[in-house]
C-alpha positions in Angstrom: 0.0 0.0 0.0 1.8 3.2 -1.0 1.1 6.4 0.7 1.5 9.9 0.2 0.9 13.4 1.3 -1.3 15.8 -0.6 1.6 16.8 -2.8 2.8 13.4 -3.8 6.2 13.6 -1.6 6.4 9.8 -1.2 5.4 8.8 -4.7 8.6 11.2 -5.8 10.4 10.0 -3.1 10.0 6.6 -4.2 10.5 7.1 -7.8 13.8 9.1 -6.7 14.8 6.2 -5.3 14.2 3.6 -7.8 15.8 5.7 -10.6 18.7 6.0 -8.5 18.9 1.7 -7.6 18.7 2.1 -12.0 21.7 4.0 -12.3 23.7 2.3 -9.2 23.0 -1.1 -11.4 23.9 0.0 -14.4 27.2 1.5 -13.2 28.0 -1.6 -11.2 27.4 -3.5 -14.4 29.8 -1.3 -16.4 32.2 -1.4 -14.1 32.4 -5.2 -13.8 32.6 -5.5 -18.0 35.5 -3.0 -17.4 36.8 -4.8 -15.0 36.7 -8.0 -17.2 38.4 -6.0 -20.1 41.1 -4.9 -18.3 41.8 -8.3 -16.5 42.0 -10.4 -20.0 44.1 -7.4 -21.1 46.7 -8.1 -18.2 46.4 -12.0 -18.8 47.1 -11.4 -22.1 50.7 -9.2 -22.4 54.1 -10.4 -23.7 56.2 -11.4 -20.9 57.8 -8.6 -20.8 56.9 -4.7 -21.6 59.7 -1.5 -22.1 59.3 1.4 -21.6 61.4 4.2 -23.8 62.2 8.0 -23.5 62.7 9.5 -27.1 64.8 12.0 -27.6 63.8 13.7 -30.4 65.7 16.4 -32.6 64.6 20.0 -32.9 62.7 19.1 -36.2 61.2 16.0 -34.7 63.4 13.1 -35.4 64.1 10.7 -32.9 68.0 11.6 -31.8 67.8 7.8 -29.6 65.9 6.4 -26.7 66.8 5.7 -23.3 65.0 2.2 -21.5 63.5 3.7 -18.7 62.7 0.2 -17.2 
């Protein structure tokens, strides 16, 4: 039995509240394909990964890198 005052205050309240258990799901659900992504992204590098500085010439040419791992 739903009740409410003479403006509706609970009937907004409520839907208030049931938009917001909409949005909380749907992030939740986002998150965890994200979370799936970026765990069969991690299972799935190279053994090994390297990070490089370039130095680059004035015009833009790479002068050499330096291993930065």
């Amino acid at each position: 039995m739903e009740t409410k005052d003479t403006n509706g205050n609970l009937k907004t309240l409520q839907s208030k509240l049931r938009a917001s258990e909409d949005l909380r799901f749907a992030a939740e659900s986002k998150l965890g394909q994200l979370e799936e992504l970026y765990q069969n992204l991690f299972n799935h590098l190279a053994d090994e990964v390297h990070m490089w500085k370039l130095i680059r010439e004035k015009e833009g040419s790479i002068k050499h890198g330096n291993w930065l791992m």
